[in-house]
N, C-alpha and C positions, 0 to 999 in steps of 0.2 A: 801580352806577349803573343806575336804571332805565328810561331811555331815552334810550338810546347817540347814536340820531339828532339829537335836539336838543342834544344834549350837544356834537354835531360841527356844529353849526350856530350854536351859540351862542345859544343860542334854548330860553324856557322849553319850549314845544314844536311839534311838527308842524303838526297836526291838531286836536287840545281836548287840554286840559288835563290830562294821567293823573291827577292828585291827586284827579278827582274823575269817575272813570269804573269803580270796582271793585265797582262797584253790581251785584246780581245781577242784572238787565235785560242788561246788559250783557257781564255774565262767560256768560249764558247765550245769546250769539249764536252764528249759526254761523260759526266762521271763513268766512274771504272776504276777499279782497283790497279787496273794496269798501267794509271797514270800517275807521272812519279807524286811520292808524298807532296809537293810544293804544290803544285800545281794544281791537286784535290785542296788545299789549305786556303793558297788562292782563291775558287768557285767558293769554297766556304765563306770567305771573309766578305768577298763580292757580293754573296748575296745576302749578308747579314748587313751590308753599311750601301750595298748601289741598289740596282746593278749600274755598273761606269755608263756612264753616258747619258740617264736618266735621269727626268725631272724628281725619280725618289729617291735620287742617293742622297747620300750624304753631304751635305753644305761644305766639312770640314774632316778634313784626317790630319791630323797630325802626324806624320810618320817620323818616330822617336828612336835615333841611330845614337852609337857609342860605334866608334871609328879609332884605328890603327894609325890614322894619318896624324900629323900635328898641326890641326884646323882648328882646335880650340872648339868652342862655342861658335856653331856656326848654321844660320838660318838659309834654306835653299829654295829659291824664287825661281818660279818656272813662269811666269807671266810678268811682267816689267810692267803693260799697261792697266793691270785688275789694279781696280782704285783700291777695292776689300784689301785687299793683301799687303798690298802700300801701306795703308793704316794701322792694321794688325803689326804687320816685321816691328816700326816702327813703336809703335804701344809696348810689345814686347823688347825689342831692347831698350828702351825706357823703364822698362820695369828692372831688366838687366843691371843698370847702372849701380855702380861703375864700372861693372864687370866689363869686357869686351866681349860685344857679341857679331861677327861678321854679319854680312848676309853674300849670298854666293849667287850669282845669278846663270843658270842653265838652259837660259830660252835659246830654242834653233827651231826654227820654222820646219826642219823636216826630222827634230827626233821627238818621238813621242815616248814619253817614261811609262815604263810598265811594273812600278812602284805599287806596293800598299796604297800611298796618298793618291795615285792617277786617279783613284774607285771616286772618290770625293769631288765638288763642285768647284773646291777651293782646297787647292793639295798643298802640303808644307809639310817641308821636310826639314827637320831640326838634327844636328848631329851633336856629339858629343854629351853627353849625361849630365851636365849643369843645368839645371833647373834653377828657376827663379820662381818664389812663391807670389802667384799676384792676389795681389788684394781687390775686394772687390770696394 
């Protein structure tokens, strides 16, 4: 869970919206108390799994949404040509079956996502809390 405090408040969040604070502007502040909670949460998580951009992040984030929309189960592809992630969607809703599982694709040449998964090598965004147990 990536931010404990609204978690315990019941509340999307604090201060703005982490979903969309992992923006390098932001991951490049300097800590301070006078930056809103999300955004100290963000540099946290950054530098627990990147830092974004770098040969040592993280390979894979998973960014794990339960959504108000009626999207069902739905997998969110920000690269159309990564061969990796082709394979992956595709395994996973295989393992899905028969369940339906979309996939959503979000590629734009000039939006950059400033998601939890952006930190990752290979970001994927799953919405909806249906899980499926894979076997290995």
């Amino acid at each position: 869970i990536t931010n404990p405090r609204a978690v315990e408040k019941c509340t999307r969040y604090i201060d703005c919206d982490l979903n969309r604070v992992f923006d390098l502007e932001n991951l490049s502040k300097e800590m301070s108390e006078d930056l809103p909670y999300e955004v100290r949460r963000a540099q946290e998580i950054n530098h627990l799994f990147g830092p974004k951009n770098s040969d040592d992040a993280y390979d894979l984030v998973f960014d794990l949404h339960n959504t108000t929309s009626n999207m069902g189960c739905t997998l969110i592809l920000e690269d159309s040509r990564n061969d990796f992630l082709i394979q992956m969607f595709h395994y996973i809703k295989t393992c899905m079956a028969p369940l339906p599982c979309s996939v959503y694709l979000i590629e734009h040449p000039s939006l950059k996502y400033a998601t939890t998964r952006s930190i990752a090598k290979y970001p994927v965004g799953k919405s909806h809390f249906l899980l499926a147990q894979v076997k290995k």
